[in-house]
N, C-alpha and C positions, 0 to 999 in steps of 0.2 A: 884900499888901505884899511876898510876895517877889519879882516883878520888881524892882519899886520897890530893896527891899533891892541886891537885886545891881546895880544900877544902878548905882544911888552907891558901891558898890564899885569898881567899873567906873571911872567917873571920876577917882575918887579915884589910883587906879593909872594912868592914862593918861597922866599929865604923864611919871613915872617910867623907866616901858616907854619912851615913846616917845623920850625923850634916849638910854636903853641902845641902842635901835635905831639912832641916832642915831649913838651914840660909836664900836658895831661898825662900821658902816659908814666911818668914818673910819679907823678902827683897819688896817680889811682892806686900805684903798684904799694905805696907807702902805708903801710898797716895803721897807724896813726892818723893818716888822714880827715874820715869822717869824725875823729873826734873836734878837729879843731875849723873852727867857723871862718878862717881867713883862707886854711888851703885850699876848703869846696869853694869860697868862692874864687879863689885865683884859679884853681879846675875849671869853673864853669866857664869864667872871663877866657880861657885858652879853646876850649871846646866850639865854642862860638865862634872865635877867632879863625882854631883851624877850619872850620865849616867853611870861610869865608871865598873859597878857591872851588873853582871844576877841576873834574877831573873827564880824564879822555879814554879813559881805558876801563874794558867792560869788567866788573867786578866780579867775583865767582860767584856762582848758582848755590855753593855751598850745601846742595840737598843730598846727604849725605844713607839718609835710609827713611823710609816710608811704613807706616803702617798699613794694610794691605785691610780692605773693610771685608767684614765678616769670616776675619781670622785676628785672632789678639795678638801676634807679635808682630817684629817689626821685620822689614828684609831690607838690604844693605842696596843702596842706590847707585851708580857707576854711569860716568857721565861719555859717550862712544859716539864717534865722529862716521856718519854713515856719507856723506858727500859732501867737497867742500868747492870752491867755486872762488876767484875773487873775491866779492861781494858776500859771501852769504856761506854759512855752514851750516849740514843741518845736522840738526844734535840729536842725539838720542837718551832719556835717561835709561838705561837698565834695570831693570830691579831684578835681584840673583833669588830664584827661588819661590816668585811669584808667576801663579796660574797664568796661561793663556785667556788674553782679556781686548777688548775693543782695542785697535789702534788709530791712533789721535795724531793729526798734523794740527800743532798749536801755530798759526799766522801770529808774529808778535809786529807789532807799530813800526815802521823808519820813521819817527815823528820827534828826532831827538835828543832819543832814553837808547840806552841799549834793551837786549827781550829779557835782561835778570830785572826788567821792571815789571813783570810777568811770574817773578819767582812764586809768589802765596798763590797763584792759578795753577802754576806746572804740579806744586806740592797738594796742591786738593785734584786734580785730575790723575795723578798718581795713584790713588787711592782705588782706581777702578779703570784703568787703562796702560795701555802702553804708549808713551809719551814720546813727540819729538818734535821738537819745536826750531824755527827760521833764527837764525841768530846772526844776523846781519851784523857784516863788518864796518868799521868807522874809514867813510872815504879818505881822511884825514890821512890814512895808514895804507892806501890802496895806489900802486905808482898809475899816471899816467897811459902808461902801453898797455892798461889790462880793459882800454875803453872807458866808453860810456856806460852807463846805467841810469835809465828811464824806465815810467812807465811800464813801457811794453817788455822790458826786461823782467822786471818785479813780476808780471805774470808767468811769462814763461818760464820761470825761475820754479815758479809752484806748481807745473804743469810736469816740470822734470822732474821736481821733488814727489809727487804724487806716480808716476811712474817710476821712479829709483825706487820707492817703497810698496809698490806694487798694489792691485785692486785692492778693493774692502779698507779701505784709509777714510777713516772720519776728518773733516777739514771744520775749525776753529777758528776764527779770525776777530782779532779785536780792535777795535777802530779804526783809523784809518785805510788799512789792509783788506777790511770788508769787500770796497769796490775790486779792488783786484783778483778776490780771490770768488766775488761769486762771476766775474767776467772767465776765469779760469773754469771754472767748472760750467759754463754756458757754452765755451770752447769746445771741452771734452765733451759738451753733450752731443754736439754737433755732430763731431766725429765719430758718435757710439764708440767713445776710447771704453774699454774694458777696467780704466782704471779710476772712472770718476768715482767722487767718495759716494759712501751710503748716505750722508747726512750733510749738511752745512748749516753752522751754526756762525750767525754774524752777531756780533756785541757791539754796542756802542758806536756803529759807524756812517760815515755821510751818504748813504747810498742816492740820497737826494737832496739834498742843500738846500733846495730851495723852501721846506717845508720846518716853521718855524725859527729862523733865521736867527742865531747865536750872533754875541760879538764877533767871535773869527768868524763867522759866516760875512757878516756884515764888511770886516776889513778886507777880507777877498775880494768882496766885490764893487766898494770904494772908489780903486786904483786899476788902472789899466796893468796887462800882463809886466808892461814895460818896466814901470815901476819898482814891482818887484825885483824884477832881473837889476835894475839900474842901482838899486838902494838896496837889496838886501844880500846880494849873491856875492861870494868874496871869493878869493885865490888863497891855496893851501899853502904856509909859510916854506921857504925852501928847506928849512931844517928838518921835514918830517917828509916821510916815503911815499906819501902823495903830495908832492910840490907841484904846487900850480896848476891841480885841480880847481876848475870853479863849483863852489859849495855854498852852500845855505847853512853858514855857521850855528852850530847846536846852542851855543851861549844866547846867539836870537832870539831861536825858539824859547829857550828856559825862559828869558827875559818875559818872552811876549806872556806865557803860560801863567809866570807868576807877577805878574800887573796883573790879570783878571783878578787874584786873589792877594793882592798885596798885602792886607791887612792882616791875614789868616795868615799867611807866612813870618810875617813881623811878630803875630802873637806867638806863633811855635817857636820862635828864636828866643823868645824873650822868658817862654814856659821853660826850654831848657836849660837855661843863666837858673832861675828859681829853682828848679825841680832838683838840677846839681847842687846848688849853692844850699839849699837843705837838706841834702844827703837823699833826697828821693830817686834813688838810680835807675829802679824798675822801669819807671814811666820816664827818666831822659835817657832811657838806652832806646825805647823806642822809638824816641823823634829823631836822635841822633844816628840811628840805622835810620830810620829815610831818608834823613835829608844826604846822608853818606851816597847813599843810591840815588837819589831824585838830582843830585848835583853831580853823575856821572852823565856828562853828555857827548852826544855820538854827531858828525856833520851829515850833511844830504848831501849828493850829489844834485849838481843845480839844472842839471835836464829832467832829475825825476821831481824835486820841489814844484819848479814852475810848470812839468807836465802835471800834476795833480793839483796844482791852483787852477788852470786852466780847465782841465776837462772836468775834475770833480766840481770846484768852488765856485767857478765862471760863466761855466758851458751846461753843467751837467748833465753830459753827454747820455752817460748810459741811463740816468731816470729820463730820456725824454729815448730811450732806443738809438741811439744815432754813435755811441762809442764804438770806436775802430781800433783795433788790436793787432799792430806789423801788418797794416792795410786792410783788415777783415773786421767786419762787421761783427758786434757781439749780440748774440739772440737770445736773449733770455727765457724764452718761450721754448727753448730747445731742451731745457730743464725739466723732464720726465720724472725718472726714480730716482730722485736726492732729496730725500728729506730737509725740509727746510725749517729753521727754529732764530728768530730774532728778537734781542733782549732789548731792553732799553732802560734809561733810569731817569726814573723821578725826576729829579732833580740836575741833571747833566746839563751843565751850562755849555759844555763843548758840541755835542753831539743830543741836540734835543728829542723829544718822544717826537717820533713819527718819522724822523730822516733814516734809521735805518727799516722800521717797520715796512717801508716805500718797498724792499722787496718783495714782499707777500703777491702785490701786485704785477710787479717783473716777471714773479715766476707763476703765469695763470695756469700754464698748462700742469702743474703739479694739481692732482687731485685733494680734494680740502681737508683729509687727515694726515695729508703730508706735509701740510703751512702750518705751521705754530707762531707764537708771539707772545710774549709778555714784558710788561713792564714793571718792573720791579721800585715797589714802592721804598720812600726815602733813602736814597741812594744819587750821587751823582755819579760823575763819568767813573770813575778807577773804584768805588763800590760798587760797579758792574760785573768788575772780576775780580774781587777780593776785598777781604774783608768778613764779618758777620754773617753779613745776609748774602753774601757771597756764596758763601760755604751751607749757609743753611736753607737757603729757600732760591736763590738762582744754579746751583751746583747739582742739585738735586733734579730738576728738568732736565739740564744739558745730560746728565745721567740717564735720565729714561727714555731720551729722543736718542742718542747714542746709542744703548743696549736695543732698544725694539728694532731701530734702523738695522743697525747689526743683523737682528734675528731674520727681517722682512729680505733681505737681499744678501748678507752674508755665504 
């Protein structure tokens, strides 16, 4: 019943929301407006209001043209479906009239978010690659007869994608996706596939849990698997095209995400009531675009949820060697010519300094100017991949380990 439950919650609020969304937008369009001190604040009291809903459907990428580094104009961006699958598209952006340049597989989260929570990363990798990134579909929206999807799917998903787009593919992966994606290219090493990437680049991710243990780390491992499956995994309402799927409601996750930071979210809500309410638009367009995107949530399918509590959070299979992928052993030692580069932050309450750096060690057989590592000072989790110091001093590595990787094996 707890979809069920939150559903009818959902509805219940949508008439409400939806006139507040409603009222703002009239409100704003009114030339008169910011003169008068009661409409910003009936604007703000609505803006806040319509915030108060999720939504389920993934928002546009909106990245419409890029400026292209060490040329001063800009070239027009075009967003091209290269394979689509169930589960998962992978996208491509274009850029019309921009150089042949590295190409980039961006791994975005199922932790959620849809991957446009990844937009300000796609738009600074732009800048110097050919971009395409996993855009994972909402179970919610997936019927029934198209299967499961687990774990071991979400690798081979990358392994196809990595072959659809053929050799010389750089692989990107930001948080939780990490472990799948450096098990993916431990695979291909395996195989001497022709198409493993030059480089891998892991952000922000669990590759070993057990090393400085976070609160989510700590609630994982709490509760037995059962738990989870018993208390968190819900059925997709019949109204929508995956009916009675069992999922790990995205609403949860936001939930769980924002209690670690309750307070800081309470103050952003209450910054944008103020910031409208005295005409300050600049800075409540910017809260009001995240929180727009950060309250688009996507469900899990609940064999890949609880396989990745299990084997990442539980087990931690692959930092102790013993993960198994569609019955096969993943070797991470099989990891020869891939460049390896792992970020971490400061500050990341979700994803501590050290659980992802844990690959460095996975991958011994890479020779020592092929492991890289940094931890990017004041920054937590999502200033990992955007933001300031994103853009100016993490953006800037993944840059130069990408182009040499390139040159080294290209």
């Amino acid at each position: 019943m707890l979809y069920q439950t939150y559903q009818l919650y959902a509805d219940m609020m949508q008439p409400a929301c939806s006139l507040a969304d409603i009222a703002s937008t009239l409100i704003s369009g009114y030339r008169r407006a910011d003169n008068s001190e009661t409409l910003r604040a009936l604007r703000a009291w609505c803006e806040v209001l319509a915030l108060a809903r999720l939504t389920h459907y993934r928002p546009p990428f909106g990245i419409d043209r890029v400026r292209i580094n060490g040329r001063g104009e800009y070239v027009p961006v075009t967003e091209e479906i290269v394979i689509r699958t169930p589960f998962c598209t992978l996208l491509r952006f274009r850029r019309e009239g921009a150089p042949q340049q590295p190409r980039v597989l961006l791994v975005a989260p199922m932790s959620g978010h849809f991957a446009t929570l990844l937009r300000g990363t796609v738009e600074t990798m732009l800048r110097d690659h050919d971009v395409y990134i996993t855009d994972w579909h909402n179970p919610r929206d997936i019927p029934l007869i198209c299967g499961r999807f687990g774990f071991d799917e979400f690798v081979h998903h990358l392994i196809t994608f990595l072959h659809v787009l053929g050799g010389n593919t750089h692989v990107v992966a930001v948080c939780q996706p990490t472990v799948a994606a450096l098990a993916a290219v431990a695979l291909m090493a395996e195989d001497g596939d022709p198409a493993q990437p030059p480089s891998l680049t892991l952000m922000a991710g669990p590759i070993d849990a057990r090393v400085n243990p976070t609160r989510v780390n700590a609630l994982a491992t709490s509760r037995p698997i059962e738990w989870f499956e018993n208390t968190l995994i819900g059925y997709v309402p019949l109204r929508f095209a995956g009916a009675l799927r069992r999922v790990y409601p995205g609403f949860v996750q936001l939930i769980a995400f924002m209690s670690m930071n309750r307070e800081r979210h309470e103050q952003a809500l209450r910054d944008l009531y103020d910031l409208r309410a005295r005409g300050e638009h600049g800075k409540a367009d910017e809260i009001q675009t995240f929180y727009s995107e950060y309250f688009a949530t996507m469900d899990l399918t609940a064999e890949f949820y609880l396989e990745t509590i299990s084997l990442v959070f539980q087990r931690f299979l692959l930092a102790q060697k013993l993960l198994d992928v569609a019955g096969r052993r993943v070797s991470t030692d099989a990891i020869r010519r891939t460049t390896l580069l792992t970020v971490e932050g400061e500050r990341d309450d979700i994803c501590a300094i050290g659980q992802t750096m844990a690959a460095q060690d996975l991958c011994a057989s890479l020779r020592p100017y092929m492991r890289m590592h940094h931890i990017q000072t004041g920054v937590g989790h999502y200033g990992v991949f955007n933001g300031k110091r994103w853009e100016s001093q993490v953006y800037p590595l993944l840059r130069e380990t990408i182009h040499m990787s390139d040159e080294m094996f290209g």
